[in-house]
C-alpha positions as CSV (number, residue, x, y, z in Angstrom):
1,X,-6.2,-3.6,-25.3
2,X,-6.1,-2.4,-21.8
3,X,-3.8,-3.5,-19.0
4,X,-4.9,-3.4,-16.0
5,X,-2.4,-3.5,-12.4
6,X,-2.9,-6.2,-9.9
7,X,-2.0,-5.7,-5.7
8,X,-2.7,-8.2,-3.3
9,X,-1.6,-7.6,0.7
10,X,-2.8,-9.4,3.5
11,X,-3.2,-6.5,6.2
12,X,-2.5,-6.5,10.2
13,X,-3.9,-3.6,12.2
14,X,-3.1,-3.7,16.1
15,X,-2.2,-1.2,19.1
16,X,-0.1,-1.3,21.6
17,X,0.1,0.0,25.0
18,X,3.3,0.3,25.1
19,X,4.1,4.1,24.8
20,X,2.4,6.6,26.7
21,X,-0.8,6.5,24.6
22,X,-2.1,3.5,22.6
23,X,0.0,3.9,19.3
24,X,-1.9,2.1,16.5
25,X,0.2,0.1,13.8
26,X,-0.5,-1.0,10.2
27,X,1.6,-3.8,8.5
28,X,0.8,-4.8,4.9
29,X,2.5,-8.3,3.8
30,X,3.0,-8.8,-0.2
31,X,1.7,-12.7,-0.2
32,X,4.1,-12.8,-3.7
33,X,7.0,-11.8,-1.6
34,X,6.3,-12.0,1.6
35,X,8.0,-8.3,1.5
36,X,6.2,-6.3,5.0
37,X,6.1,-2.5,4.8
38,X,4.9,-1.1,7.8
39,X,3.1,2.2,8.8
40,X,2.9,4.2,12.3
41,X,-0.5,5.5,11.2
42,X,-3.4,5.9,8.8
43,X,-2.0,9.0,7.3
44,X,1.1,6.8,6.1
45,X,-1.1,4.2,4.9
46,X,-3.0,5.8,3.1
47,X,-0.1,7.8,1.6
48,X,1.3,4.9,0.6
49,X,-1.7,3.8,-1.3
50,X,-2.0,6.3,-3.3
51,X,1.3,6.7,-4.1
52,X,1.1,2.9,-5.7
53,X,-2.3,3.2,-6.9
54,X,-0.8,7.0,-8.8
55,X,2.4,5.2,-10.3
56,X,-0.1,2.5,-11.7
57,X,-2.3,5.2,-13.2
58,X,0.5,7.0,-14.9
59,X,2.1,3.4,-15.8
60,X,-1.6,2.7,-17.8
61,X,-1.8,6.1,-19.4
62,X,1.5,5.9,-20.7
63,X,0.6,2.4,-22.2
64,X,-2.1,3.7,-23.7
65,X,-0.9,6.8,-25.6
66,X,2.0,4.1,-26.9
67,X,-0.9,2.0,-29.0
């Protein structure tokens, strides 16, 4: 039987003018939770999904040598 991982975020992308150059700004918002983790660029986005979408993969490869 496999188990498969479920993530559902609503997203906000926006920039602000604020500092010295337009600094873009990534908020993802857990609609379970309503827990907001927020990233100062793509690179931490990005890092940030793969890092949850890697701790899934290992979680479903450890369920399946357990069968």
């Amino acid at each position: 039987m496999m188990t498969s991982q479920y993530h559902a975020y609503l997203m906000r992308i926006w920039q602000s003018a604020e500092f010295a150059e337009e600094q873009l700004f990534i908020s993802l918002e857990d609609p379970t939770t309503h827990k907001f983790t927020y990233f100062m660029d793509m690179d931490e986005f990005f890092a940030f999904l793969r890092e949850t979408l890697s701790e899934n993969t290992k979680d479903l490869n450890v369920r399946k040598t357990d069968n």
